[in-house]
C-alpha positions in Angstrom: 2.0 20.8 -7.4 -1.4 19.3 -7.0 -1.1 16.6 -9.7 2.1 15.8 -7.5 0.3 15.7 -4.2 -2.2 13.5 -5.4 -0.5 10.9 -7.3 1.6 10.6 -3.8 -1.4 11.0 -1.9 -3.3 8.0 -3.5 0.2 5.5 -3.5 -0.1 6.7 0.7 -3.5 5.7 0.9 -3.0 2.4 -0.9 -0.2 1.9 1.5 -2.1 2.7 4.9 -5.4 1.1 3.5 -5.3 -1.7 5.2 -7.3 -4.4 7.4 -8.2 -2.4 10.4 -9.2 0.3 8.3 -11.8 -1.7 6.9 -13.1 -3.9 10.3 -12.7 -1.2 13.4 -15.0 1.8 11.8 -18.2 -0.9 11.1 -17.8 -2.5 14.9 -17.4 0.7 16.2 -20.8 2.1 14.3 -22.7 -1.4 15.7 -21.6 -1.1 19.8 -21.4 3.0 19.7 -25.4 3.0 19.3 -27.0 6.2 19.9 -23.8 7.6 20.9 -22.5 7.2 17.8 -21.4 10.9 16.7 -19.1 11.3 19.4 -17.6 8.0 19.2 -16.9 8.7 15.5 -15.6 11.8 16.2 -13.0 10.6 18.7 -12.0 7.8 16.2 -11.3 10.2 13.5 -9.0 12.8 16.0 -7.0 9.3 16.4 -7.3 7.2 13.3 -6.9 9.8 11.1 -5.8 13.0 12.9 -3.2 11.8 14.8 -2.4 10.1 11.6 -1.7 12.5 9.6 -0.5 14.8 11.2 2.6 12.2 12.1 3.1 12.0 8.1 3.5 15.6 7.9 5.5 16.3 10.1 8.0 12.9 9.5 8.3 14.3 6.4 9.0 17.9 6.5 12.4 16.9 7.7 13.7 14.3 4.9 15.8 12.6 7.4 12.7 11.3 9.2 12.3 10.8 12.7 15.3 8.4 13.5 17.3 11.5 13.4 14.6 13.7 15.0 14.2 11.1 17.6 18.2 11.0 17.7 18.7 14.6 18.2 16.0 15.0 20.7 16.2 12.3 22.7 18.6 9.5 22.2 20.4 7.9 19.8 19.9 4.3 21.8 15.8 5.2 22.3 15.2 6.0 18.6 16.3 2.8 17.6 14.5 1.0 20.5 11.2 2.6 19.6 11.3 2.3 15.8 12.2 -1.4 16.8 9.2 -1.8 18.8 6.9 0.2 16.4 8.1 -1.4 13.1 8.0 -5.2 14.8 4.2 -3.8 16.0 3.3 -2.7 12.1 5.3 -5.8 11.1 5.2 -9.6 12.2 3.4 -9.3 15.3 0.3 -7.3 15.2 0.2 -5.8 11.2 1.0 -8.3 9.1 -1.3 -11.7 10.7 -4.3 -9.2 11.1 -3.9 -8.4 7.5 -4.3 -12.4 6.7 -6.7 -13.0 9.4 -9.2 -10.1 8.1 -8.6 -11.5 4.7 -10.1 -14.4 5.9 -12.8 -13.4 8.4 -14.1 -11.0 5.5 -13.4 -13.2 2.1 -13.1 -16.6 3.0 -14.8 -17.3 6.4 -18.7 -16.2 5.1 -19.0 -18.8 2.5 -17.8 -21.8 5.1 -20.9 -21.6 7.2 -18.5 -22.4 10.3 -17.2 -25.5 9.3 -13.5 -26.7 10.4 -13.1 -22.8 10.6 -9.7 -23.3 12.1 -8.8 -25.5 9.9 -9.3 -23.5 6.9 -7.8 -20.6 8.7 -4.6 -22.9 8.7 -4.7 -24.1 4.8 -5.6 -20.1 3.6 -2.6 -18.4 5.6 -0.2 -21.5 4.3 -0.7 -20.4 1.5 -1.2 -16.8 1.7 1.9 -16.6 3.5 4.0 -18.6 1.1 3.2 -16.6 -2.0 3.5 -13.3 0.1 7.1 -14.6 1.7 7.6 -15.4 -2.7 7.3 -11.8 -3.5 8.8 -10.7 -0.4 12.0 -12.6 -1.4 12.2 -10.9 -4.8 10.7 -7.5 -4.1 9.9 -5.6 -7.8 7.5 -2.6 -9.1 5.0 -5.5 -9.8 3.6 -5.3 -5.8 3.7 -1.4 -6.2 1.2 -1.5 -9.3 -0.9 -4.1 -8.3 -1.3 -1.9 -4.7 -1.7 1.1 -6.7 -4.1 -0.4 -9.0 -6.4 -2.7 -7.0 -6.6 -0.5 -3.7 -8.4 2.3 -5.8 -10.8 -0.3 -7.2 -11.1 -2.1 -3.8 -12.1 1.6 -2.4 -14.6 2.0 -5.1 -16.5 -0.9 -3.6 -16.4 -0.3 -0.5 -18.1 3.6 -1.0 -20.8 2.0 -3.4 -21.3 -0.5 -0.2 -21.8 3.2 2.2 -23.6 5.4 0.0 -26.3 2.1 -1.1 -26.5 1.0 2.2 -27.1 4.2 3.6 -30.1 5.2 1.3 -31.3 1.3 2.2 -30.6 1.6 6.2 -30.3 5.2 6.6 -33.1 5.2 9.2 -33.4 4.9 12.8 -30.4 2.8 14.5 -32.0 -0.2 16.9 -28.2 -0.8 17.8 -27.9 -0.3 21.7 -24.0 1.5 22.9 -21.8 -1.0 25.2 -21.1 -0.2 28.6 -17.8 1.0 27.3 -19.8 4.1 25.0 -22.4 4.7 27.3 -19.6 5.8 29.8 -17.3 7.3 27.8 -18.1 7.6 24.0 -15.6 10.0 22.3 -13.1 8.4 25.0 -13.5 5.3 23.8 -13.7 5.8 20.3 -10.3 8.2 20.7 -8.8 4.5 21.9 -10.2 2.6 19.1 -8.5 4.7 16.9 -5.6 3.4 18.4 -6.2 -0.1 16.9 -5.3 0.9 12.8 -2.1 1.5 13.9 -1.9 4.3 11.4 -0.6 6.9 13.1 2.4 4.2 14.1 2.8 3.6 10.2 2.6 6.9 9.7 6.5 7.1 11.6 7.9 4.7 9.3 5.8 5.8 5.6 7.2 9.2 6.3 9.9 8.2 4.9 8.6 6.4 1.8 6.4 9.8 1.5 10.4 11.7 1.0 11.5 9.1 -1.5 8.5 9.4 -3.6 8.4 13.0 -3.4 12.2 13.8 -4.1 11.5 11.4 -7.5 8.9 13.7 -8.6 11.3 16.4 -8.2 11.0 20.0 -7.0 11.5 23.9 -8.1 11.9 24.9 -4.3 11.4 24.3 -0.8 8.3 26.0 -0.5 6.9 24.0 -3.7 7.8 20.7 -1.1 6.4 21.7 1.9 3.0 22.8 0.1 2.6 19.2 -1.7 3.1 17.9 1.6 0.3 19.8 3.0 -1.7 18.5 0.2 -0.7 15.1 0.6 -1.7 15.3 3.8 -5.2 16.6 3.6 -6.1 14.4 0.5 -5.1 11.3 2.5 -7.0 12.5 5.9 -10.1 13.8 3.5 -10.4 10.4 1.8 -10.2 8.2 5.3 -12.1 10.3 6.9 -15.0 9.9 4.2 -14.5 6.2 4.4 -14.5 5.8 8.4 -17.7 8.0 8.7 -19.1 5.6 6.0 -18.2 2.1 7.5 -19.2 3.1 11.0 -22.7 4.6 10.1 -23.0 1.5 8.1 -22.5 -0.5 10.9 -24.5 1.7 12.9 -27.5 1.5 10.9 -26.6 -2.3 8.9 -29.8 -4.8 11.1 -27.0 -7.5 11.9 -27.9 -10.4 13.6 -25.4 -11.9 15.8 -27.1 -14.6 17.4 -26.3 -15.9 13.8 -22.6 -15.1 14.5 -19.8 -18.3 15.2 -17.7 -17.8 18.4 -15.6 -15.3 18.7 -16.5 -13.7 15.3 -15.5 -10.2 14.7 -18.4 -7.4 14.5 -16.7 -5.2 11.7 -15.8 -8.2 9.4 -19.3 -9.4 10.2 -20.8 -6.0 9.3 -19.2 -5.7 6.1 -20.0 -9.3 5.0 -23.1 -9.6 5.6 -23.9 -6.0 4.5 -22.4 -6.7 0.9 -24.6 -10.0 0.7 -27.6 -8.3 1.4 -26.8 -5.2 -0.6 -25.7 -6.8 -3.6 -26.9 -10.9 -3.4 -24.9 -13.8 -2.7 -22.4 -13.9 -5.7 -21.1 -10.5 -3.7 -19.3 -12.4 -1.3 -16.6 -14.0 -4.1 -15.9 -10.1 -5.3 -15.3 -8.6 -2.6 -13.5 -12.3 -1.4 -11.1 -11.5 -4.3 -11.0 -8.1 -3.6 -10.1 -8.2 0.5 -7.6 -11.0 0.2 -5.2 -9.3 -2.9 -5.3 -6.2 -1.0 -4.5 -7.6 2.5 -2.1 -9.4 0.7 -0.4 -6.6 -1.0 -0.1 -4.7 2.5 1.2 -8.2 4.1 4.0 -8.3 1.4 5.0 -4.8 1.6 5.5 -4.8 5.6 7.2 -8.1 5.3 9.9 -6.0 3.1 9.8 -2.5 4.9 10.2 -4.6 8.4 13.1 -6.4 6.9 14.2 -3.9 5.4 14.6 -1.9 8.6 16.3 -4.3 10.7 19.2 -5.6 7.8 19.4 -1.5 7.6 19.7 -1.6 12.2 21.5 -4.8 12.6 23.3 -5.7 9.3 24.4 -9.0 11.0 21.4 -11.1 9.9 20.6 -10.6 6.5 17.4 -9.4 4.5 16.2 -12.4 3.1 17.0 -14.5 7.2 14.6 -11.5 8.3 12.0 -11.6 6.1 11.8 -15.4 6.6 11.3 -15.2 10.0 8.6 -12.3 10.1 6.9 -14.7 7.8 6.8 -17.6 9.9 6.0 -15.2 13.2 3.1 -13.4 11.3 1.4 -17.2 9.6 1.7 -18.2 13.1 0.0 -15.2 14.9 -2.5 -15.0 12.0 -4.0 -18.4 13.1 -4.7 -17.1 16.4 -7.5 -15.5 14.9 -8.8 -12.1 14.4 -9.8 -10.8 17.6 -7.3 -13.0 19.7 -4.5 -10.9 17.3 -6.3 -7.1 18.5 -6.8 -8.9 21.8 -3.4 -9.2 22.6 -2.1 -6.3 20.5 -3.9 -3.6 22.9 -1.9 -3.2 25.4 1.3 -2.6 23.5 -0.7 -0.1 21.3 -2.1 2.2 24.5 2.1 2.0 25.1 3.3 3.0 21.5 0.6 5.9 20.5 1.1 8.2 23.7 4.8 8.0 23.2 4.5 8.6 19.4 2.0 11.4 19.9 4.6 12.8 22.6 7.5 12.7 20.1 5.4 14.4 17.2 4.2 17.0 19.9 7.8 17.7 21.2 9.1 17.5 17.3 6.3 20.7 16.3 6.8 22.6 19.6 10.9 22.2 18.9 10.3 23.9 15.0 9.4 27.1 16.7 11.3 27.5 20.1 14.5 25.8 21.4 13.5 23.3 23.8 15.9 21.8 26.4 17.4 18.4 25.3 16.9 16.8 29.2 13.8 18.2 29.3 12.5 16.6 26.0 13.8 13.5 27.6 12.1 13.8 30.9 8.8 14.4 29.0 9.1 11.3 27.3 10.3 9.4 30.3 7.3 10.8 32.2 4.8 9.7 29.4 6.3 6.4 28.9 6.2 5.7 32.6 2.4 6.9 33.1 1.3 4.9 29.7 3.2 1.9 31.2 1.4 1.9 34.7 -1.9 2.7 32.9 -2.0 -0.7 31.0 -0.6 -2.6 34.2 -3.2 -1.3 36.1 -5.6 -2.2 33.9 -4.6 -5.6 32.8 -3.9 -6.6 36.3 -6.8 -4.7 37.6 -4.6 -3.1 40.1 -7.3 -0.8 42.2 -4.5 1.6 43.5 -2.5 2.0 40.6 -6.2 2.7 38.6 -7.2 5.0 41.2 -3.9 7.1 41.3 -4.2 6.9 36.8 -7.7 8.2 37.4 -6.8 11.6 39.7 -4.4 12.6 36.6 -6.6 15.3 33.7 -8.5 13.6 31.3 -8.3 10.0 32.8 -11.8 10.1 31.7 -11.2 10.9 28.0 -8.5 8.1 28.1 -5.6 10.7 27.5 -4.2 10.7 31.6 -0.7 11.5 29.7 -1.4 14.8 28.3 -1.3 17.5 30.4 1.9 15.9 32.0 3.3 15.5 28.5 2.2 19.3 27.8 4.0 20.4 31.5 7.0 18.8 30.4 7.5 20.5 26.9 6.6 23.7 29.0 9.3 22.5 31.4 11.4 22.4 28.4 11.5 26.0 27.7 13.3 27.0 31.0 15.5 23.8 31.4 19.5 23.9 30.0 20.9 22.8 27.0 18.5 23.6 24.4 18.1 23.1 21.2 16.2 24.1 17.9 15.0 21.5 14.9 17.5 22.4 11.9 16.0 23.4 8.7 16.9 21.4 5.7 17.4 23.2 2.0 16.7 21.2 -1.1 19.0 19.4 -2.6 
């Protein structure tokens, strides 16, 4: 049972290891400052909590949640969301950031900020084109080179954390942002947000059944113990990792007056880190190293994403879908790296509340019969507040903030959570309920 858990725990971790895994913890460790604990802690409950607790429970029920959503909410609105989320993991936010990071981390160092964009152009051309290749002709080959490298890759990155905390483990000279000072586990919670792990958690739930039905099982209860173990390996391992990348960006003496325009912190951190660490021939390594896994996670959501929509609308083919994600991600990738998180905030602070809502209604349902109007009210309700919550705030619309601000735990960033909580308690006195069916192995 535990050699089971693990060999699926570490093809999970491969899968979810990824480019914002690497950049957000190190930028959050440099602008947290002195406030750094509780920003850490907040990213963690998000990043990883959140996380995994949305594996576990997508697969505990090996139908995944596009029949839990289904059942409990609408057939029409599960296949709306997963849309959304899976074109969010996929072409539009995912899949350029992986490229982009690839590029800010590998490539973009050893240029010395020469015809940046240019370069930017020639690297996704091609990194794009060979991923689009394998993409076309999907085989075990991308599952053992992900399997295989990401462990290695991993390897790196811990010698990186544990030397560079025994070099820089002192004092931190970083000063918080405004943004920390005010609200440090707050923030941190939202920055979380931006691995978009907990929303790839929704659709690796079901590569997490798959993999475990091949191993095979004596019973139910053998199942529903390797996915606890799953689960805690994976959350034990990114945790470790997250803690190490931000205190290394925490503690790591970066200069950013020596940064190019709009450079990102975390890919600057980890950089610059490695070269001082290790010397100058570092840089090609871990160049090698970033780019083949970023690539690896490019190709794979480039077939899961088209996958998913030949599966939802069979009218287009695979191979029309995965073109066109292609072309959509190599053109968002040139945007750059923080244009690409830039933009893909505001959909983000949408998607989580509503896919932390559906897991919360999803647990709550396992144990008591909750109304089927009432599940959708709480979802409505959530939807609507996370909706006029980023309106208000892109638009810097004083009313709408101030009314967003009177609702619990505004400050904390989670104004949706007590309503969200009201309305599952809503649930249990409303008509027409329901109870999650248990499954039996097959």
């Amino acid at each position: 049972m535990l050699k089971k858990g693990g060999l699926t725990a570490l093809l999970l971790f491969g899968m979810f290891f990824g480019a914002g895994n690497l950049t957000f913890p190190p930028q959050l460790g440099f602008e947290s400052g002195g406030h750094f604990w509780l920003a850490i802690a907040g990213f963690v409950l998000s990043g990883v909590g959140i996380a995994i607790l949305t594996l576990i429970i997508g697969t505990l029920n090996p139908k995944g949640y596009i029949h839990e959503i289904s059942q409990k909410i609408s057939p029409k609105f599960a296949l709306l969301y997963l849309s959304v989320l899976y074109l969010s993991i996929g072409p539009f936010f995912a899949i350029p950031r992986t490229a982009a990071t690839a590029f800010s981390i590998g490539i973009e160092p050893m240029l010395g900020n020469s015809h940046t964009s240019l370069w930017l152009l020639a690297f996704t051309a091609v990194y794009f084109a060979l991923a689009l290749w394998i993409a076309m002709n999907p085989s075990k080959i991308l599952d053992s080179i992900g399997r295989i490298l990401t462990p290695i890759f991993a390897l790196l990155i811990v010698i990186l954390i544990v030397v560079g905390a025994f070099k820089y483990g002192g004092h931190s000279t970083h000063t918080a942002t405004e943004a920390y000072k005010a609200s440090a586990f707050g923030n941190g919670f939202l920055e979380g947000y931006n691995t978009l792990d907990a929303l790839a958690s929704v659709a690796f739930s079901v590569v997490a059944v798959v993999t475990l039905n091949q191993l095979g099982f004596k019973s139910k209860k053998e199942y529903i113990s390797t996915i606890w173990i799953v689960g805690i390996l994976v959350g034990l391992m990114f945790s470790g990792l997250y803690l190490g990348l931000a205190f290394l960006g925490n503690h790591f003496p970066l200069d950013t007056s020596t940064l190019g325009e709009g450079a990102n912190l975390g890919a600057a951190v980890l950089s610059s880190a490695t070269q001082a660490i290790f010397g100058p021939i570092s840089q090609i390594f871990l160049a090698v190293m970033v780019t083949v896994t970023c690539f690896t996670t490019t190709a794979g959501l480039i077939v899961a994403t088209g996958e998913f929509f030949n599966k939802a609308f069979p009218q287009v083919s695979y191979k029309t879908y995965a073109i066109v994600f292609t072309l959509i991600g190599f053109a968002i990738a040139n945007l750059g790296l923080n244009n690409i998180i830039a933009f893909s905030v505001p959909v983000l602070l949408i998607l989580y509340p509503i896919t932390i809502t559906i897991v919360m209604i999803v647990i709550a349902n396992k144990f008591v019969a909750l109304s089927k109007p009432g599940m959708q009210i709480t979802v409505t309700v959530v939807t609507l507040i996370a909706l006029l919550s980023v309106i208000g705030s892109q638009f810097k619309l004083a009313g709408l903030n101030a009314i967003i601000n009177f609702l619990p735990l505004s400050g904390a960033s989670l104004p949706w959570l007590i309503p969200a909580i009201l309305c599952i308690l809503l649930s249990l006195v409303l008509p027409d309920k329901i109870k999650s069916e248990s499954f039996e192995m097959e």
